[in-house]
C-alpha positions as CSV (number, residue, x, y, z in Angstrom):
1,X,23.4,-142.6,115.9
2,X,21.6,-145.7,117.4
3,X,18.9,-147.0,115.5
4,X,15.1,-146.9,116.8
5,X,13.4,-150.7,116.6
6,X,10.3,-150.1,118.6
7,X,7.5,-151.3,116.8
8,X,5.7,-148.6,115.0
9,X,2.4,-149.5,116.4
10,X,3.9,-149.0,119.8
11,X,5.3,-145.7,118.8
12,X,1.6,-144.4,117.9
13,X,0.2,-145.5,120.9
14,X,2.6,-143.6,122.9
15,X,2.0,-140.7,120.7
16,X,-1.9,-140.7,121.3
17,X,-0.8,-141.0,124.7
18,X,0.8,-137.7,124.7
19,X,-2.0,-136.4,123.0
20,X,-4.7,-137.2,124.8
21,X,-2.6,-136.6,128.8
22,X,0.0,-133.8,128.6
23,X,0.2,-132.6,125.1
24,X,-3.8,-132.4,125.3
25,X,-3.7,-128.7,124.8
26,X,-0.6,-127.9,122.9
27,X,-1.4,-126.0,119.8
28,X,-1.5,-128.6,116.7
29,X,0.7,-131.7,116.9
30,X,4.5,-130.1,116.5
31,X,5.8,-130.8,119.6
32,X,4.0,-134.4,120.1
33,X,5.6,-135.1,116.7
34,X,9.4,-134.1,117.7
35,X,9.2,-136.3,121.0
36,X,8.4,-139.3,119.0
37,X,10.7,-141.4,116.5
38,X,10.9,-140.5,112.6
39,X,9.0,-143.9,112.0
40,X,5.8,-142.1,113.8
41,X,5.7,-139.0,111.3
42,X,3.5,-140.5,108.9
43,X,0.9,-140.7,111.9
44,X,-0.6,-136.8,111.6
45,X,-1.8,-136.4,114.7
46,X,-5.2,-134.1,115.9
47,X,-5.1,-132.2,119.5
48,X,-7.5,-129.6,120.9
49,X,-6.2,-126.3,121.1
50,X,-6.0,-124.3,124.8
51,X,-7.9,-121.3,125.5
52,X,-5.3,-118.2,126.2
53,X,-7.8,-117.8,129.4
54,X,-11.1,-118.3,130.6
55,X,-13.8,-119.0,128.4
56,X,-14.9,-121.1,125.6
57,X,-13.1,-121.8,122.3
58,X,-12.9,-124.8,119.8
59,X,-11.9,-125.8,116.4
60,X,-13.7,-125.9,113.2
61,X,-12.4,-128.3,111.0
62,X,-13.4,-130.4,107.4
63,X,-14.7,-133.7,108.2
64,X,-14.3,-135.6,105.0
65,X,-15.4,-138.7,105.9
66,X,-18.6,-137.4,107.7
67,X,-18.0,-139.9,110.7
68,X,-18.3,-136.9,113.2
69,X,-14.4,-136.8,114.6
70,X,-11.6,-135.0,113.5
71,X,-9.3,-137.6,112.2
72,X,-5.9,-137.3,111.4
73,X,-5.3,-135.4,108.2
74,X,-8.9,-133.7,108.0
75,X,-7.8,-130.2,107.8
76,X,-9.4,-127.0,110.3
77,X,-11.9,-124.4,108.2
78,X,-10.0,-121.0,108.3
79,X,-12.8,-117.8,108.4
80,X,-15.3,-119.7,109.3
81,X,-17.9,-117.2,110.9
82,X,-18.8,-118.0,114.5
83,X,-20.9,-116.3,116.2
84,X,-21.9,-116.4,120.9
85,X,-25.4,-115.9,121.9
86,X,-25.4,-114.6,125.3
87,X,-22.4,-111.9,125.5
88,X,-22.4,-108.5,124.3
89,X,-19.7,-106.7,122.0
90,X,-17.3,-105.4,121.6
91,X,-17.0,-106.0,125.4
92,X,-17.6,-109.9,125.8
93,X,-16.2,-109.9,129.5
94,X,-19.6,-108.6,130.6
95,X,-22.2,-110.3,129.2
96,X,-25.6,-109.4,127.6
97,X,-28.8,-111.3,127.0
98,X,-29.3,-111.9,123.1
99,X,-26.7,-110.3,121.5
100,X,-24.4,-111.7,118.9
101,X,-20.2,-111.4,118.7
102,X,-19.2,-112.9,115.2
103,X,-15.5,-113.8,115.1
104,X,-13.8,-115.8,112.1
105,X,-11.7,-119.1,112.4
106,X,-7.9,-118.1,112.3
107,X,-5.7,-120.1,109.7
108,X,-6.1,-123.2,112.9
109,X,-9.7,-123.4,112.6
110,X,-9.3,-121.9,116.1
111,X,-11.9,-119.7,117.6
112,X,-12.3,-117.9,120.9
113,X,-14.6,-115.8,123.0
114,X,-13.7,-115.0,126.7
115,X,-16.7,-115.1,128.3
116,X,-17.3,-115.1,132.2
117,X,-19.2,-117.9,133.8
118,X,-22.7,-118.7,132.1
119,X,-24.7,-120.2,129.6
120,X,-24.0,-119.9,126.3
121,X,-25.0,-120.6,122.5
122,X,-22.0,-121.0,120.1
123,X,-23.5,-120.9,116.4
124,X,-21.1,-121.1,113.5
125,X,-22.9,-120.5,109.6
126,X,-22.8,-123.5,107.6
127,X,-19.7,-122.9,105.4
128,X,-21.1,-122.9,101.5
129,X,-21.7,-127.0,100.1
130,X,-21.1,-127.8,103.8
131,X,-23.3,-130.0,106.2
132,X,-23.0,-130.7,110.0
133,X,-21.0,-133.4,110.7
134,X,-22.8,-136.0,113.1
135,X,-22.3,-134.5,117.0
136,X,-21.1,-135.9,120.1
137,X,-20.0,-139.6,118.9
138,X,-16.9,-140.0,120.8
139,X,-14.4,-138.4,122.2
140,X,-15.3,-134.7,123.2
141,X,-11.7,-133.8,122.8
142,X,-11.5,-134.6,119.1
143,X,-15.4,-135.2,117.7
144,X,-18.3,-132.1,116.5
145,X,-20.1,-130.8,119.1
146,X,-23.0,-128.6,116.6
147,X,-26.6,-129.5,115.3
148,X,-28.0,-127.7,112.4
149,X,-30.5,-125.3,113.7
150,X,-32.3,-125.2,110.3
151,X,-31.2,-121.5,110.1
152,X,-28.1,-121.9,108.4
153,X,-26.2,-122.7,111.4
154,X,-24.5,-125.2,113.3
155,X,-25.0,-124.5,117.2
156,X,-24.2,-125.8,120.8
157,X,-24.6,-124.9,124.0
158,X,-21.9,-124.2,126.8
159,X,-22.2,-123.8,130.3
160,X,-19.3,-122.2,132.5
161,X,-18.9,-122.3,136.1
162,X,-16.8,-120.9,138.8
163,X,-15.2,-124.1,139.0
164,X,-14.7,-124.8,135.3
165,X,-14.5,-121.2,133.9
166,X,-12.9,-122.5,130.7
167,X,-14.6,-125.1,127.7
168,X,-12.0,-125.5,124.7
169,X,-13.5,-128.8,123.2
170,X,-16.6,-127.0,121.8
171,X,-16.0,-128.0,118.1
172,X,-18.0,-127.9,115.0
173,X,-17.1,-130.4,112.2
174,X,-18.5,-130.1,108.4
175,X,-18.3,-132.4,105.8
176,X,-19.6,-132.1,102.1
177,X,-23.4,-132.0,101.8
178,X,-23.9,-134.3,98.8
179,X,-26.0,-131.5,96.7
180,X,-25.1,-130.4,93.1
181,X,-25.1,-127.1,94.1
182,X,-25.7,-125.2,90.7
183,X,-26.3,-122.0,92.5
184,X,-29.1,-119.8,94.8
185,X,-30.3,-117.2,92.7
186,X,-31.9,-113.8,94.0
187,X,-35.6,-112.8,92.8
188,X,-34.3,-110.3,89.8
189,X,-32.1,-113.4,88.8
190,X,-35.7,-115.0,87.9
191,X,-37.0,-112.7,87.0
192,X,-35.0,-111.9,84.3
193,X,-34.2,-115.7,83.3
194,X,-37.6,-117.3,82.9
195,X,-36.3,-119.7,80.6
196,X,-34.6,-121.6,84.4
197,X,-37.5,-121.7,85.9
198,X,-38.1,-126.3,86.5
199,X,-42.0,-125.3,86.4
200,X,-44.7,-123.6,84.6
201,X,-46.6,-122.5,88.3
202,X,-45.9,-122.5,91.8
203,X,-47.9,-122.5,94.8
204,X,-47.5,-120.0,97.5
205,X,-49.7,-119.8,100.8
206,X,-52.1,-122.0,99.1
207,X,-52.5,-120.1,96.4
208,X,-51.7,-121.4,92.6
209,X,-49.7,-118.8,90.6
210,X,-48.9,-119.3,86.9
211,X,-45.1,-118.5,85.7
212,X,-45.8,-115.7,84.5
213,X,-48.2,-114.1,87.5
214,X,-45.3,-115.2,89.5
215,X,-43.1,-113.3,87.3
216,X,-45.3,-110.0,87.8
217,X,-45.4,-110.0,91.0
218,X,-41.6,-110.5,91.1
219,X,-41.1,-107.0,89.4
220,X,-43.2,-105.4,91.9
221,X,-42.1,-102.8,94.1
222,X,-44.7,-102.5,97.6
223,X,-44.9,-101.6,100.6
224,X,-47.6,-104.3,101.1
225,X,-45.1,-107.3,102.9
226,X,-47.0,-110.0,101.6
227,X,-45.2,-108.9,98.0
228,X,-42.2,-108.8,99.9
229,X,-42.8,-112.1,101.4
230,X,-43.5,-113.6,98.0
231,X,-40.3,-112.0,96.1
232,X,-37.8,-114.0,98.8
233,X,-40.1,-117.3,99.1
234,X,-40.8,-118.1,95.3
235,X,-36.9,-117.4,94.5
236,X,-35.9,-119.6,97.8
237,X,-38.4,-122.5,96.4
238,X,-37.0,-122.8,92.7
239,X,-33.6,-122.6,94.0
240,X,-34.3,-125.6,96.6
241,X,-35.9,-127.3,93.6
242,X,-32.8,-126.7,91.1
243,X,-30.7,-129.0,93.5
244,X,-29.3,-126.4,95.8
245,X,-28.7,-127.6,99.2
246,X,-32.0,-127.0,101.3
247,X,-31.0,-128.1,104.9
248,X,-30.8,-124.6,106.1
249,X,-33.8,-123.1,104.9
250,X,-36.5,-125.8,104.6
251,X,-38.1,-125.4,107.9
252,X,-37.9,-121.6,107.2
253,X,-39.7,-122.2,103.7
254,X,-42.4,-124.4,105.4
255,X,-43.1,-121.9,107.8
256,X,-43.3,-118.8,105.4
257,X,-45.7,-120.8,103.6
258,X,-47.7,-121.0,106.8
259,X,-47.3,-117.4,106.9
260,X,-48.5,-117.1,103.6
261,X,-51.6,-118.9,104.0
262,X,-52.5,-116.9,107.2
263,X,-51.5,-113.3,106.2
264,X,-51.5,-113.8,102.3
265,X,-52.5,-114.1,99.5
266,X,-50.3,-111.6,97.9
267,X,-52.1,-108.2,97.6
268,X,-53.1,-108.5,101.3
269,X,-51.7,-105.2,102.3
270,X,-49.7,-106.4,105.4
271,X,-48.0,-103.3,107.0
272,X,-44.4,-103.4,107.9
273,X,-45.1,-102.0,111.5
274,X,-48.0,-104.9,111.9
275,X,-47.3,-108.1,114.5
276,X,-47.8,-110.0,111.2
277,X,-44.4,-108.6,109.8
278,X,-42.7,-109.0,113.0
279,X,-43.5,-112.6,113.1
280,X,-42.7,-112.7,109.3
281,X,-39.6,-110.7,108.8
282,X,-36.9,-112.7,110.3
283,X,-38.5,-116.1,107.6
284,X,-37.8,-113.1,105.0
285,X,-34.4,-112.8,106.1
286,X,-33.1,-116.1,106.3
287,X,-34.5,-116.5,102.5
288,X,-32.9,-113.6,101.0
289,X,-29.7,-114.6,102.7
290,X,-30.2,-118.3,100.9
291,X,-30.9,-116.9,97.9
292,X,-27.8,-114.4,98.0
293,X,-25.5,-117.2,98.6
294,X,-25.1,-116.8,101.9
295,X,-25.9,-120.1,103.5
296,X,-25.5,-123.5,102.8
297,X,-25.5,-122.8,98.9
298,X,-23.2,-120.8,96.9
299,X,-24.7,-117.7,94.9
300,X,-24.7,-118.3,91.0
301,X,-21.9,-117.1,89.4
């Protein structure tokens, strides 16, 4: 056997070579790996994975050193839940206006949807103690491509044409969001644990409630949606204010407050068929989904 002596800097620069020209697509770095020297292995190389056909797929992956690129070692995010705004289910070949196809990340971080031609929103849910990794600050092959939409998602837009009827470097980096993290709890959580509460009142829609008027109106069942309003909002609040991560559902607090001060104060007697609860239902949502651990927190345990 003859012995290899080219420099091992050489070696990875032939090796990025292959990645970035014809082994641009190959799945994961195997094969770049066995057409290089032994003296390259410790280089753990990243490369974009082909679409099976036309359409749009990508990677999600762990970016630990939040610098926005998938460097070698940072490891893909299996079952992460990603979702394409613009294509109907369960037939994504012809597409529909609005509608949502969830998919999760295979063991890869690989997702797919194969969509025709068009304009599309990819949005994948933060993954729990998770942020956003900076977007678009290199290399479109290997860095995140997502912004937080303040929703609970990370999302970005893809447009297919006849001419390029396939997008594979649509990916969506996250790296650790720097909260503690103790835990969301839902509204029968405090109710029943007064003793967590961080203060003695809170202030809803511009109205000042005591603990324990809070606490009342927490065990009240209604049909009036300004209760219902108040039972995810006050929970969503003390949980923020614990030192649960609160990128996902800050803008949705500020505007239920809004909502709050327009259509409130509790006891207001909003109907659930009224424009106010259409406007205010989907803040409602996204609050009880925080609290239930669902978003860019984890649930108490």
């Amino acid at each position: 056997m003859s012995q290899n002596t080219e420099p091992t800097n050489t070696v990875c620069e032939k090796t990025q070579r292959l990645l970035q020209g014809s082994l641009k697509h190959a799945r994961g770095a195997a094969l770049a790996l066995a057409l290089v020297p032994l003296a390259a292995v410790a280089v753990t190389a990243v490369s974009e994975t082909a679409c099976p056909s036309a359409g749009i797929c990508g990677i999600v992956f762990s970016d630990t050193n939040a610098n926005g690129v998938q460097d070698a070692g940072e490891l893909p995010v299996e079952g992460a839940t990603v979702s394409v705004v613009g294509a109907s289910c369960p037939d994504p070949i012809n597409p529909g206006p609005g509608d949502l196809c969830p998919v999760a990340t295979d063991s890869s971080g690989f997702y797919y949807f194969p969509v025709r031609p068009g304009t599309y929103e990819i949005s994948v849910q933060i993954p729990n103690d998770t942020q956003p990794s900076p977007s678009n600050v290199g290399s479109d092959t290997f860095d995140s491509d997502g912004v937080s939409d303040g929703k609970g998602n990370s999302v970005a837009t893809v447009t297919l044409t006849p001419d390029s009827a396939t997008s594979s470097t649509t990916d969506f980096g996250f790296s650790t969001s720097g909260f503690t993290n103790p835990g969301t709890g839902t509204p029968g959580y405090w109710k029943n644990h007064p003793e967590a509460w961080p203060v003695q009142e809170i202030t809803i829609g511009g109205v000042t409630y005591t603990k324990a008027a809070a606490l009342d109106l927490l065990g009240r069942t209604s049909k009036d949606k300004t209760v219902t309003m108040f039972s995810s909002l006050v929970p969503a609040i003390l949980n923020t204010w614990i030192g649960n991560d609160s990128s996902c559902v800050s803008s949705t607090i500020t505007l239920a407050q809004d909502w709050m001060l327009k259509y409130g104060p509790v006891g207001s007697n909003v109907a659930a068929s009224s424009y106010a609860w259409k406007l205010g239902e989907p803040l409602h949502r996204t609050m009880d989904n925080y609290n239930n651990g669902m978003l860019c927190a984890p649930n108490r345990e």
